[in-house]
PyMOL Python script that loads the backbone (N, CA, C, O; Angstrom):
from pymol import cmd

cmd.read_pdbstr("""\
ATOM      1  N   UNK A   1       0.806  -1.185   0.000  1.00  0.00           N
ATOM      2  CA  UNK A   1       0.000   0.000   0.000  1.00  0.00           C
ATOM      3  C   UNK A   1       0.857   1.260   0.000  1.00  0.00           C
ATOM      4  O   UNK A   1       0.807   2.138  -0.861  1.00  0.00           O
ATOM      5  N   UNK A   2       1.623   1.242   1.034  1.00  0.00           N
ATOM      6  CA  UNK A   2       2.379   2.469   1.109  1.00  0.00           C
ATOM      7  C   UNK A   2       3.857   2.748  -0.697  1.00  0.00           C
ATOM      8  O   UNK A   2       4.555   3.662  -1.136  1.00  0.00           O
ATOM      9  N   UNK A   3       3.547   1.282  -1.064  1.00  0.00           N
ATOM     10  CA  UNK A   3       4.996   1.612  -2.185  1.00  0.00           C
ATOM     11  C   UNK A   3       4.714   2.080  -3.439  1.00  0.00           C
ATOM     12  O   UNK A   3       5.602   2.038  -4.291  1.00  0.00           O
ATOM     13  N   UNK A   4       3.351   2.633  -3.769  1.00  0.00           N
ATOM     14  CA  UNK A   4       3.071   3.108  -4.800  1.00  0.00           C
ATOM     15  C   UNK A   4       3.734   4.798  -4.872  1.00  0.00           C
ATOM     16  O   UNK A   4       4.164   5.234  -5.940  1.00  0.00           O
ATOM     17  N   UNK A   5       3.742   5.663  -3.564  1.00  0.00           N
ATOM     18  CA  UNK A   5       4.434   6.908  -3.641  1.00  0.00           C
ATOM     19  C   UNK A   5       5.347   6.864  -4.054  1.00  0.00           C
ATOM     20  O   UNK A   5       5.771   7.412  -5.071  1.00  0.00           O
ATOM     21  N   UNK A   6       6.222   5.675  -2.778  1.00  0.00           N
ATOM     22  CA  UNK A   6       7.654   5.662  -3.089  1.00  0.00           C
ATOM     23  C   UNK A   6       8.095   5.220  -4.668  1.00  0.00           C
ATOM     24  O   UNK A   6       9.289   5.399  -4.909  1.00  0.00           O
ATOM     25  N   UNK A   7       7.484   4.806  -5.489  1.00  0.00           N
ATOM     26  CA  UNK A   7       7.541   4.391  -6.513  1.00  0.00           C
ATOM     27  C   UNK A   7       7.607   5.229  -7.419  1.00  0.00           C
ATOM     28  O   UNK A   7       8.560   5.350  -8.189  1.00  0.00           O
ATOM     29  N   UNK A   8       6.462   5.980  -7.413  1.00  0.00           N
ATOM     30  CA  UNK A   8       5.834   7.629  -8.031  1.00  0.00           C
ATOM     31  C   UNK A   8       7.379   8.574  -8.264  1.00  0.00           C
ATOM     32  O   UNK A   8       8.056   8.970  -9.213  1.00  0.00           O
ATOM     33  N   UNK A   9       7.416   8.630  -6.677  1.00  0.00           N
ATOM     34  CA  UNK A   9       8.588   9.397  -6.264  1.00  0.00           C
ATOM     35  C   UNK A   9       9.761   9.348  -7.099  1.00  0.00           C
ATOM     36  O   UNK A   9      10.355  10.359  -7.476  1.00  0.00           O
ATOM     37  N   UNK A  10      10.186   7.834  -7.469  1.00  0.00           N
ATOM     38  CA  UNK A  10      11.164   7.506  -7.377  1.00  0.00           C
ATOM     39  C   UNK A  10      11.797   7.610  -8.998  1.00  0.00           C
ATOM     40  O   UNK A  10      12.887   7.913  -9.482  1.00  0.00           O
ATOM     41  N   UNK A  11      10.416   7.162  -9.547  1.00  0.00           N
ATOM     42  CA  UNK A  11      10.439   7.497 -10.924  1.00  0.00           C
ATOM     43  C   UNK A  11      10.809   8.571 -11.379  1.00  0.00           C
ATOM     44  O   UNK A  11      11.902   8.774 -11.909  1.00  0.00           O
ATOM     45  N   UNK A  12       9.483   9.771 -11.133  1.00  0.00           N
ATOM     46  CA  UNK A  12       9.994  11.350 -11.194  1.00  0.00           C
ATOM     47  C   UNK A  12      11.351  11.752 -10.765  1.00  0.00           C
ATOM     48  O   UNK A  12      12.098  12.389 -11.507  1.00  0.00           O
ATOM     49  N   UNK A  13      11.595  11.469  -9.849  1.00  0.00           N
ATOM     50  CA  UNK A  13      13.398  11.928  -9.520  1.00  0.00           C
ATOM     51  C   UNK A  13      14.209  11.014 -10.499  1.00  0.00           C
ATOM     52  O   UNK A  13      15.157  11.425 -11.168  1.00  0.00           O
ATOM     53  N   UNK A  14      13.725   9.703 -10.511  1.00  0.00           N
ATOM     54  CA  UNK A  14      15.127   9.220 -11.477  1.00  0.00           C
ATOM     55  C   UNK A  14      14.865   9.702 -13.209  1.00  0.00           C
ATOM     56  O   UNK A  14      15.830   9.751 -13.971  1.00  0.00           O
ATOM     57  N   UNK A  15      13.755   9.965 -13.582  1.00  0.00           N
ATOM     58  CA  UNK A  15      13.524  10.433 -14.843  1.00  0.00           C
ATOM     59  C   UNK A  15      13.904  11.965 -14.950  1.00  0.00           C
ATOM     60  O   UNK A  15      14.495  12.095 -16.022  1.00  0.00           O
ATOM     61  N   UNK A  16      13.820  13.141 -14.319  1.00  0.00           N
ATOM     62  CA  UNK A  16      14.286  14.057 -14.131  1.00  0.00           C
ATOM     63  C   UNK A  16      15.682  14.324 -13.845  1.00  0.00           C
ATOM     64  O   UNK A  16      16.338  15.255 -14.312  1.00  0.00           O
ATOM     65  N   UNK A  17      16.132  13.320 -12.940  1.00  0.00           N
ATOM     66  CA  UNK A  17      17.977  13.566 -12.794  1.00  0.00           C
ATOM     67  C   UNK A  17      18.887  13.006 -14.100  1.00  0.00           C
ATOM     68  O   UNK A  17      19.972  13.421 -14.508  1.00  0.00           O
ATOM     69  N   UNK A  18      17.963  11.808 -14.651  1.00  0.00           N
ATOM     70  CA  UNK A  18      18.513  11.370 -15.791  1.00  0.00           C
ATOM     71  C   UNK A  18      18.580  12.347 -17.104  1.00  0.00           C
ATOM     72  O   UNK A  18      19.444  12.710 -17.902  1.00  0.00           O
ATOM     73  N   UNK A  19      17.703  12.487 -16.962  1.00  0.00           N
ATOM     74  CA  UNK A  19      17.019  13.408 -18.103  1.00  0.00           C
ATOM     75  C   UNK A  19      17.848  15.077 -18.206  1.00  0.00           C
ATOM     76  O   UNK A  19      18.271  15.640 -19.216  1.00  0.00           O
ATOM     77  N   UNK A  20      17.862  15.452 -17.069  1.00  0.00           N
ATOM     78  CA  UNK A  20      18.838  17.103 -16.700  1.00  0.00           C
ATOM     79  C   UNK A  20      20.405  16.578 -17.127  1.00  0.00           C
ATOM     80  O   UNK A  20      21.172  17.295 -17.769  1.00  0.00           O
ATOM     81  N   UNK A  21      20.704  15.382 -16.720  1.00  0.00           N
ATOM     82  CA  UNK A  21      22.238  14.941 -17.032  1.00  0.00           C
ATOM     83  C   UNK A  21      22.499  15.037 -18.241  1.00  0.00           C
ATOM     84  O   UNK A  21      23.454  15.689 -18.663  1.00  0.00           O
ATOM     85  N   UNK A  22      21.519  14.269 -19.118  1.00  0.00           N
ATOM     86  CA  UNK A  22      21.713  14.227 -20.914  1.00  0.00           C
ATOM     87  C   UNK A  22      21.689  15.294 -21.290  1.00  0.00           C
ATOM     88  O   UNK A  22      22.533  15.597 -22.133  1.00  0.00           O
ATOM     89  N   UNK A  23      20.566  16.484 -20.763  1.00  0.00           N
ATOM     90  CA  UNK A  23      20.503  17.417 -21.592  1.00  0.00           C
ATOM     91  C   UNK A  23      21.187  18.282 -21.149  1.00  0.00           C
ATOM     92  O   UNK A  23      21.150  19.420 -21.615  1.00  0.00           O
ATOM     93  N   UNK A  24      22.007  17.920 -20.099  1.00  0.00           N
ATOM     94  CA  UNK A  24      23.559  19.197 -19.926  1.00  0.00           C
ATOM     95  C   UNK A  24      24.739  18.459 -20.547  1.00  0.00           C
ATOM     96  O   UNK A  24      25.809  19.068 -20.505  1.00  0.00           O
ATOM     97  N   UNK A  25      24.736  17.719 -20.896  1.00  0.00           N
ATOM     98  CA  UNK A  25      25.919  16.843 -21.641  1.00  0.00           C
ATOM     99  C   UNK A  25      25.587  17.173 -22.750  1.00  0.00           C
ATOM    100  O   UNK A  25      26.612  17.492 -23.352  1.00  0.00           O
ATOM    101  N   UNK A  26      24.627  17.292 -23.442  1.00  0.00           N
ATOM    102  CA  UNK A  26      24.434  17.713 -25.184  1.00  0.00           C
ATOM    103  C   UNK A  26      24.957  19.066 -25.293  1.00  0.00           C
ATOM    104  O   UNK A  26      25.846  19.373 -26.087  1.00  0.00           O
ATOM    105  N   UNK A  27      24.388  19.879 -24.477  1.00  0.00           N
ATOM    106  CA  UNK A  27      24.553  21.103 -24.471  1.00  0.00           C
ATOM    107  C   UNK A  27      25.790  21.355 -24.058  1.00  0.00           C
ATOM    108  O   UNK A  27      26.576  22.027 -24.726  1.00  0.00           O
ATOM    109  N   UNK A  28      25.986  20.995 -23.268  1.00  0.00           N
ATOM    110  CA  UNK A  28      28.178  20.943 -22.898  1.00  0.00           C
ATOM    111  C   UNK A  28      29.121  20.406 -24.435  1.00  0.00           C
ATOM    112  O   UNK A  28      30.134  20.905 -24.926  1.00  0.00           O
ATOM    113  N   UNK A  29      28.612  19.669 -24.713  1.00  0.00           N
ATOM    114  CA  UNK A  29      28.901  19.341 -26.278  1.00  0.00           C
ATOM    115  C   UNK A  29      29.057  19.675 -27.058  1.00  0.00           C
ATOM    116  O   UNK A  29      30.077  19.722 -27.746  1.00  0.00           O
ATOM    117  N   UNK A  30      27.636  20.171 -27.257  1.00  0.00           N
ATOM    118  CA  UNK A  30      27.933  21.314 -28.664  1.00  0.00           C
ATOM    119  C   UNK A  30      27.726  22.974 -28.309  1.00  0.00           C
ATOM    120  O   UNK A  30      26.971  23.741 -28.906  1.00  0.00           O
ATOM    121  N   UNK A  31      28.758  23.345 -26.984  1.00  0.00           N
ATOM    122  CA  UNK A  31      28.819  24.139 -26.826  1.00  0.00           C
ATOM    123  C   UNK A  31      27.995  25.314 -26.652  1.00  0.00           C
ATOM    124  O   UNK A  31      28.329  26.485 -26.472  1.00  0.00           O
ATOM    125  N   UNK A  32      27.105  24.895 -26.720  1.00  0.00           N
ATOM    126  CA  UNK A  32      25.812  25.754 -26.113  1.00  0.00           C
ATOM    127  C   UNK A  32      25.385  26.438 -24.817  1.00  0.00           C
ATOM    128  O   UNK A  32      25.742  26.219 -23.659  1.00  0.00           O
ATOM    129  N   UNK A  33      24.887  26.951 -25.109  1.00  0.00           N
ATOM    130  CA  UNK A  33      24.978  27.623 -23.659  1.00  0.00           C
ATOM    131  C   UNK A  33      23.733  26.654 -22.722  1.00  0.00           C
ATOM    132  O   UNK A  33      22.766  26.088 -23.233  1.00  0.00           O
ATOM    133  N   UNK A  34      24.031  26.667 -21.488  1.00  0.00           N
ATOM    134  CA  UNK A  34      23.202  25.509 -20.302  1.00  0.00           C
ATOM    135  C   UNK A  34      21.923  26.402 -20.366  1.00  0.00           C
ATOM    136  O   UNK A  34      20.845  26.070 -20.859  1.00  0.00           O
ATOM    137  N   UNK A  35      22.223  27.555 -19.798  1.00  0.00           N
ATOM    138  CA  UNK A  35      21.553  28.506 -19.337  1.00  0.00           C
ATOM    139  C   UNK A  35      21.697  29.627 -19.105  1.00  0.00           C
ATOM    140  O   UNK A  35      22.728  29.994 -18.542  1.00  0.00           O
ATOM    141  N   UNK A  36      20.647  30.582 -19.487  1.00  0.00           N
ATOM    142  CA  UNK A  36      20.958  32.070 -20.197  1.00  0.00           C
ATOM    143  C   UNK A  36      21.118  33.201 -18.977  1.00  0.00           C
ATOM    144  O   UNK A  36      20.403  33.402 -17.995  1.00  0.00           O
ATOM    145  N   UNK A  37      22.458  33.922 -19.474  1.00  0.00           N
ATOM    146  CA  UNK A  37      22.536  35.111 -18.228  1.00  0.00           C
ATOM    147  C   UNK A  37      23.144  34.341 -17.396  1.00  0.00           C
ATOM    148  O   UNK A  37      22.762  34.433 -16.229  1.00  0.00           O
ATOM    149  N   UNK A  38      24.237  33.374 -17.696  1.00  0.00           N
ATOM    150  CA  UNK A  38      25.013  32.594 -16.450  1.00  0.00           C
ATOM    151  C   UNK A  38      26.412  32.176 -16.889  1.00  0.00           C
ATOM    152  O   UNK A  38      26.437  31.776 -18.053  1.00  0.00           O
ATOM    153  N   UNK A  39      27.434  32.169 -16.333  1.00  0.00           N
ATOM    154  CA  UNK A  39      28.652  31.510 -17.014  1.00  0.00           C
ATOM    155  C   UNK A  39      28.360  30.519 -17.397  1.00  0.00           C
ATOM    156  O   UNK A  39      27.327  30.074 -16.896  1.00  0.00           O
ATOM    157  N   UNK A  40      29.134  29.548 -18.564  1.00  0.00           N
ATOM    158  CA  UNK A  40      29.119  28.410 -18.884  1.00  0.00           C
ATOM    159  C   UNK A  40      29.732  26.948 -17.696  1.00  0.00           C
ATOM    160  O   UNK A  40      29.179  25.870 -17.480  1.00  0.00           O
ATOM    161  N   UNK A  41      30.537  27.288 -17.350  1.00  0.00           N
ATOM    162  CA  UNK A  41      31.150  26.988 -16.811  1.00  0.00           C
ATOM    163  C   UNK A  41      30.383  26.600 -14.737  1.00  0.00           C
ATOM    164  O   UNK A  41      30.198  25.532 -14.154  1.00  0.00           O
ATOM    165  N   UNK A  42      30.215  27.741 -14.386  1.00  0.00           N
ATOM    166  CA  UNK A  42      29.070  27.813 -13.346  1.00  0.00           C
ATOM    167  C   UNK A  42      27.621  26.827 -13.721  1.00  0.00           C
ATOM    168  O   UNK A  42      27.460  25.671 -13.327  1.00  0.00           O
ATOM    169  N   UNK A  43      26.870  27.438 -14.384  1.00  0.00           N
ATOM    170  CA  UNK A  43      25.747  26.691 -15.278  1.00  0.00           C
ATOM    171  C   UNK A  43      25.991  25.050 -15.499  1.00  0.00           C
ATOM    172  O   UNK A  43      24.911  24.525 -15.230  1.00  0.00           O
ATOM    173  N   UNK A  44      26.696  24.304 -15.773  1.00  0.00           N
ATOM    174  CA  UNK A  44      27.342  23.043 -16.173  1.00  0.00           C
ATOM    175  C   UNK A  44      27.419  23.193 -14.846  1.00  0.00           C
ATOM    176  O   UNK A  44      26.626  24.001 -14.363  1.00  0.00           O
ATOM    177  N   UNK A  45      27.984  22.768 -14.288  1.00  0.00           N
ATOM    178  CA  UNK A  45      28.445  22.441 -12.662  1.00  0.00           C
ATOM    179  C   UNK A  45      27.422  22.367 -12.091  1.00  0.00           C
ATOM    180  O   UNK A  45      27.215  21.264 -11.584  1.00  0.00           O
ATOM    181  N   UNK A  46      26.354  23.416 -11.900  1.00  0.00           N
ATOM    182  CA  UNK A  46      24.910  23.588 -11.345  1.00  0.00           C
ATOM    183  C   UNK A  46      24.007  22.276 -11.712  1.00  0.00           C
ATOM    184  O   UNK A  46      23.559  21.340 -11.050  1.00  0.00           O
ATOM    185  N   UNK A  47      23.962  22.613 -12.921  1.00  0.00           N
ATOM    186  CA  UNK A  47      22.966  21.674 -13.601  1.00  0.00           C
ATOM    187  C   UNK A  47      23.147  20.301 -13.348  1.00  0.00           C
ATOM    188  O   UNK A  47      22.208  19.513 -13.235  1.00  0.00           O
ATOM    189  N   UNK A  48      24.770  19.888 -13.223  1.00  0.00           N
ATOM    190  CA  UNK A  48      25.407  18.444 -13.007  1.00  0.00           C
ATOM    191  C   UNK A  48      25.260  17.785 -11.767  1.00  0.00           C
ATOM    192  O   UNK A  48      25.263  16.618 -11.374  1.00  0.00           O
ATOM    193  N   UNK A  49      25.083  19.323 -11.101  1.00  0.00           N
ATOM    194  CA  UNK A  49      24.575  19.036  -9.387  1.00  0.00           C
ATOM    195  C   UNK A  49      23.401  18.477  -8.479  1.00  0.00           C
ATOM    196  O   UNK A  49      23.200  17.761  -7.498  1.00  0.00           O
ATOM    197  N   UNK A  50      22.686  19.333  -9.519  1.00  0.00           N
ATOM    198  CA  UNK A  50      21.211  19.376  -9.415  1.00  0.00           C
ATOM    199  C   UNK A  50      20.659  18.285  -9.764  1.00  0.00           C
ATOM    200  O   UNK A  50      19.573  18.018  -9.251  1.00  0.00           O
ATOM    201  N   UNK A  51      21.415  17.107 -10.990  1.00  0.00           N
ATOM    202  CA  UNK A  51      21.008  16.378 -11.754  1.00  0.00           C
ATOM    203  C   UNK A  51      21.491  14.920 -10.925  1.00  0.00           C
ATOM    204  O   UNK A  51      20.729  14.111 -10.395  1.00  0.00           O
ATOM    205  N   UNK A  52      22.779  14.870 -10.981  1.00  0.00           N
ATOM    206  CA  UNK A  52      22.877  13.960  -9.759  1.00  0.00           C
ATOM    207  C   UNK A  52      22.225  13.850  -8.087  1.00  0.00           C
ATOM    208  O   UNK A  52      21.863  12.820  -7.519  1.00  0.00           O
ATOM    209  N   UNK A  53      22.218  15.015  -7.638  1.00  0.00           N
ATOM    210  CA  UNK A  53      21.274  14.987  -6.460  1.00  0.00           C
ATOM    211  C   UNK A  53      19.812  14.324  -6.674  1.00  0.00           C
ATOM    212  O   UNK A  53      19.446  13.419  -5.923  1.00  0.00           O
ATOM    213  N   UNK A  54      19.103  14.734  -7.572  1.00  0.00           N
ATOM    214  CA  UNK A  54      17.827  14.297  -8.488  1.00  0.00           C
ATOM    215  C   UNK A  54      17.593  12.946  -8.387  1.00  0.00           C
ATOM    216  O   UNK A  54      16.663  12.356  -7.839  1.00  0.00           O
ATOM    217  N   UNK A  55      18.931  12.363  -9.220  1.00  0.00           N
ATOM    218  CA  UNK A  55      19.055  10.572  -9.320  1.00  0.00           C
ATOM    219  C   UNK A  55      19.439  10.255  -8.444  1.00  0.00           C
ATOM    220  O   UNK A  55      19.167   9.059  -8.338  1.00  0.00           O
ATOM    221  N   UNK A  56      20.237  10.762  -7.223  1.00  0.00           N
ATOM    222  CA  UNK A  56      20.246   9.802  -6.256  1.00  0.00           C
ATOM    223  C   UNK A  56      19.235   9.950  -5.369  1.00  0.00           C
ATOM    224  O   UNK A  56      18.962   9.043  -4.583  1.00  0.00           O
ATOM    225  N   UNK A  57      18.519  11.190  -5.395  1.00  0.00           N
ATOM    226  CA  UNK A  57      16.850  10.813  -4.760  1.00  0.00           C
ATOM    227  C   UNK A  57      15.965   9.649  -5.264  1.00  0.00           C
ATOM    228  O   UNK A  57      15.277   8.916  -4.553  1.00  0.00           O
ATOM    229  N   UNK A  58      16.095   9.601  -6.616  1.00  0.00           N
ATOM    230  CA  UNK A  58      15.625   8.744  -7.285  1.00  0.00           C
ATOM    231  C   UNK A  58      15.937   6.937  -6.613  1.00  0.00           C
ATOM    232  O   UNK A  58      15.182   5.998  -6.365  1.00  0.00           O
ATOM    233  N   UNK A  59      17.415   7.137  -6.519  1.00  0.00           N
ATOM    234  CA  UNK A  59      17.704   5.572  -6.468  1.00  0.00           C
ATOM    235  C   UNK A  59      17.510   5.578  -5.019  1.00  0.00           C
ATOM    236  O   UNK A  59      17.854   4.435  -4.718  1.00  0.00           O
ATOM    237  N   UNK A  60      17.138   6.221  -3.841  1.00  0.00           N
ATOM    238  CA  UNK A  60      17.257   6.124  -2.614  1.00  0.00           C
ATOM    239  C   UNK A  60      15.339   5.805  -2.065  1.00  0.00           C
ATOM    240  O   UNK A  60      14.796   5.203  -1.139  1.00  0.00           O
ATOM    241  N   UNK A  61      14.864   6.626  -3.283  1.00  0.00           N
ATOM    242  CA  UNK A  61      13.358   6.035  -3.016  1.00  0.00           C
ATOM    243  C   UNK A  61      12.510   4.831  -3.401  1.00  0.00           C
ATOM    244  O   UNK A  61      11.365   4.415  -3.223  1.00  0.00           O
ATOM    245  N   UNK A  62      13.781   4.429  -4.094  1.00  0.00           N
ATOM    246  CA  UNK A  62      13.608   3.027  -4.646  1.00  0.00           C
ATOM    247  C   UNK A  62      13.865   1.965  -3.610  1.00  0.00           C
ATOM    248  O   UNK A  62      13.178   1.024  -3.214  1.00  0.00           O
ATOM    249  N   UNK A  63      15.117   2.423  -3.277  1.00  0.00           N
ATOM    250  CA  UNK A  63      15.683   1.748  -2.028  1.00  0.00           C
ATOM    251  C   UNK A  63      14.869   1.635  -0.848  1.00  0.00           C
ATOM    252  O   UNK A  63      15.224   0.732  -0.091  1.00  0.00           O
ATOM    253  N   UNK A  64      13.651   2.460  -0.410  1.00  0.00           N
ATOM    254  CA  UNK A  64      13.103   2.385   0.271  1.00  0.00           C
ATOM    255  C   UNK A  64      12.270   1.255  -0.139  1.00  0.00           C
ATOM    256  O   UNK A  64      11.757   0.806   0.886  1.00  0.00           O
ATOM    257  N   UNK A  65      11.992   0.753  -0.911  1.00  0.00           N
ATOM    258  CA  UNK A  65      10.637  -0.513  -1.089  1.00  0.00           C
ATOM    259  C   UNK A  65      11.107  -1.658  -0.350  1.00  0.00           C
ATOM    260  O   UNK A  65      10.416  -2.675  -0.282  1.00  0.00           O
TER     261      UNK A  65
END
""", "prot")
cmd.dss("prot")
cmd.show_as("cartoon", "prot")
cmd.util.cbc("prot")
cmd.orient("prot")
C-alpha cells in the first residue's frame, strides 16, 4: 500500500535527474549555452549538481521498497 508513492517518487526523480544529465551533456557538447545570463562553466556544474542529487533521490526512493 504504502509503495506506490515511493515508486511515483522515485520514478519522477530518477527520470528528471537522468534526463537534466543528458541534456547538460548535449549542451556541454555542442557548446551551447546551459543557461541564459550565467557563465558556462558555473551553469554546467549547477545543472550536473542538481542532476545527480535528483538521481540519487531517485535511487534512494527506490531503495526504500
Amino acid at each position: 500500500m504504502e509503495s506506490g508513492p515511493a515508486i511515483f517518487a522515485g520514478t519522477a526523480f530518477a527520470l528528471f535527474g537522468a534526463g537534466l544529465l543528458v541534456w547538460t551533456g548535449v549542451r556541454t557538447l555542442h557548446r551551447a549555452p546551459v543557461a541564459l545570463g550565467v557563465g558556462p562553466a558555473a551553469a554546467a556544474v549547477m545543472a550536473t549538481g542538481f542532476g545527480v542529487v535528483s538521481l540519487a533521490l531517485g535511487v534512494w526512493c527506490f531503495g526504500r521498497l
